[in-house]
N, C-alpha and C positions, 0 to 999 in steps of 0.2 A: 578983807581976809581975816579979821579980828574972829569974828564967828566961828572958822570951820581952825582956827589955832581954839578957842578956845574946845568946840568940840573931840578935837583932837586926846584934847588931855581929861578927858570924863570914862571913867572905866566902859569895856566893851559892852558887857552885858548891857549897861543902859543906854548907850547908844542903841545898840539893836533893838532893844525895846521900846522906845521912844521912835523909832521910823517902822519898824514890823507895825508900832500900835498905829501912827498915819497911813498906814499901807489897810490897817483890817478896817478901823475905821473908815476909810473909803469903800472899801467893799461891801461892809455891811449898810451902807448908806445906798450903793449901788442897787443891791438885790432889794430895799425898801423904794426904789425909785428914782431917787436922786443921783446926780451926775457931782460928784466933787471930784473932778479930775486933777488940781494944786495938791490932794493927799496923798494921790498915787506917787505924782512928779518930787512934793517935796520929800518924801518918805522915802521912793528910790534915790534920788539925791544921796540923804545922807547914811542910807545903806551902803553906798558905795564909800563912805567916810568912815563907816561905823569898824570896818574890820584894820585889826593893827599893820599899821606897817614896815617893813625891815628893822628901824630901827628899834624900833617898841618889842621886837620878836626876839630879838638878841637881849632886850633889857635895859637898852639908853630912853628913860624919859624926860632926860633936859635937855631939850634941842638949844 
């Protein structure tokens, strides 16, 4: 769990940008042929990490 604590505490925007870029990345790999289906998977993953949580919305970031 060390990972998605550390992912946690990296500002939003580059979360987002860091899984949107394994999400287009895979697509663009797609439409050239290629199957990398781990860019899709890990990309949605941490999309679903990337946006703040309750506490981060109110303003606590020392958990």
């Amino acid at each position: 769990m060390g990972f998605f604590e550390w992912w946690l505490d990296l500002p939003t925007g580059l979360k987002m940008g860091v899984s949107l870029g394994l999400i287009g990345i895979s697509t663009v790999l797609w439409f050239a042929g290629y199957l990398w289906l781990w860019g899709w998977i890990i990309g949605s993953i941490l999309l679903v990490f990337s946006f703040p949580n309750d506490a981060q919305k109110r303003g606590y970031h020392d958990f």
